[in-house]
Steps between C-alpha positions, in 0.01 A plus 500: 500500500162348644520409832461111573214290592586151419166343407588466135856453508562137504186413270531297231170445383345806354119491338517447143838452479753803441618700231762799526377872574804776465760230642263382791314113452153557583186279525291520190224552709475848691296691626402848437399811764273681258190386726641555848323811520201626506216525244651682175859395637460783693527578853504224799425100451128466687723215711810632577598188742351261230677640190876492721407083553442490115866620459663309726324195378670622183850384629383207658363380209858533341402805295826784483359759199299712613408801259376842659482867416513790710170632341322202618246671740767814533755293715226231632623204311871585580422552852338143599831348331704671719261429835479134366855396407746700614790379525438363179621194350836465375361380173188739461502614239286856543390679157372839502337741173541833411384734273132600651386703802109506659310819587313577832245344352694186385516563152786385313719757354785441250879577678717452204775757535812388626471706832173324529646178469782571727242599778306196394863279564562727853128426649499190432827439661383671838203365492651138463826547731739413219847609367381341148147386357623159282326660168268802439257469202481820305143537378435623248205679392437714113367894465120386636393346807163353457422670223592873691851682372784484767602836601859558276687540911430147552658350163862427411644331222544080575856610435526726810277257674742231411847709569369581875404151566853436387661727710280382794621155445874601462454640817407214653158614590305224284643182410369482159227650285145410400240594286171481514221568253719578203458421100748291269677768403570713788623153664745475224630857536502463874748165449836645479453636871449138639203335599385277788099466394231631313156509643240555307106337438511147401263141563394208296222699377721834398771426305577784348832594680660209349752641282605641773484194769703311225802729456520557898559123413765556329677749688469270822238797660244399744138555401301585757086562410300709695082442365611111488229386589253785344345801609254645699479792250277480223618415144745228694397121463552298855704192477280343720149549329595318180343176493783282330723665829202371719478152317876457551468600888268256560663177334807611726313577803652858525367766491402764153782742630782240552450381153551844361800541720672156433487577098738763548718356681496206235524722235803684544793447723540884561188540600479622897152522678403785745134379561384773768258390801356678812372126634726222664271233313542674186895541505543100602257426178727713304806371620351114424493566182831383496379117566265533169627367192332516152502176269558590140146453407445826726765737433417439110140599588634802711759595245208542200286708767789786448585470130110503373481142378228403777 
């Protein structure tokens, strides 16, 4: 059981309106910890008292998902959660990953063995103060990782994977299970054990995870993009460097990022946002995009930017 903080508990108006996330009604619009830490997601924020304001502006602003991972910064991201909102929110709805481990250095090494999940569960469960994390994303990775073979210790079958996240859930560790970066078909064979999201890459300009977006759809799963706004890495297109994105943003006086953010949520009722921040002026932005709306004459513009017709 979380203990109580009541900030969020008689709110009624949540940004971009709710949708369900394993039983709990969340605001469309999160917020994500990936950039609490520091540079690489790794090690302290370069503010620590700045970055705690940025998540309790979070509940003030009537956001209650908040999407972590114990990996974020080895125990950082997790951390400033804790120092910032405990007691949480009766309503918080806190969602963690598993499924990867860093180095000393910060590199990212693949956990996928069910012990290595279970630790993943445990740590995260310290490290928050909780008796249950609302929904743990499994992620899911194949034989390579960037191009380098993963050592045959750190694989399992997505059947193991996916009978340890059970048991972890019928033991009441984890309210319900997630998966992140995964392919059509391993979400299909991964259905039968019950579902609460999928998170994988996904934006107006990379729609090629819509198969999948569409039968999460049907199966009343939330859909929850990470990249939704781009990339930083190269190869990725940025939302907010197209020009018909920058066109629209300007007719609406908002601003290139809010218009990539709004088409998702008027795209798909499933669809949850976790845009990450380390900036108080950069969350509120975010969280406005709730107050844009697209007239058709944009979202048909937007929608031909993803299926090649523009």
């Amino acid at each position: 059981m979380k203990e109580m903080n009541t900030e969020l508990n008689t709110r009624t108006n949540f940004p971009g309106g709710t949708a369900m996330l394993a039983g709990h009604k969340v605001a469309r619009i999160g917020f994500g910890a990936m950039q609490l830490p520091g540079p690489g997601v790794w090690g302290p924020p370069r503010d620590r008292d700045a970055t705690l304001s940025v998540l309790r502006r979070t509940i003030e602003l009537g956001v209650n998902h908040i999407d972590t991972a114990q990996f974020y910064g080895d125990g950082v991201s997790n951390e400033l959660i804790h120092a910032a909102l405990y007691p949480y929110p009766e309503n918080l709805a806190l969602v963690s990953k598993v499924g990867a481990e860093r180095d000393e250095q910060g590199g990212w090494i693949p956990a996928q063995r069910p012990e290595g999940l279970r630790a993943g569960v445990e740590a995260n469960l310290r490290s928050l103060a909780l008796e249950q994390i609302d929904v743990v994303n499994l992620r899911v990775t194949d034989k390579f990782n960037n191009g380098t073979p993963i050592p045959a210790e750190h694989l399992a079958s997505l059947d193991d994977q996916l009978e340890e996240m059970v048991k972890l859930r019928d033991e009441g560790k984890i309210g319900g299970i997630g998966l992140s970066n995964v392919t059509l078909e391993q979400f299909q064979q991964a259905l039968p054990a019950g579902i609460a999201c999928v998170q994988n890459a996904y934006s107006v300009l990379d729609r090629s995870a819509e198969p999948l977006l569409n039968l999460c759809k049907d199966h009343d799963i939330a859909w929850v993009p990470f990249f939704p706004l781009g990339s930083a890495f190269p190869g990725i297109a940025k939302v907010t460097e197209a020009r018909e994105v920058i066109e629209i943003a300007s007719k609406l006086e908002a601003t290139p990022a809010q218009v990539g953010l709004a088409w998702l949520l008027a795209h798909a009722p499933n669809i949850l946002l976790i845009p990450g921040t380390s900036s108080l002026d950069h969350l509120d932005e975010n969280v406005a995009t709730a107050d844009v709306h697209l007239d058709p004459e944009s979202m048909d513009i937007l929608n031909k930017l993803g299926d090649g017709t523009n």
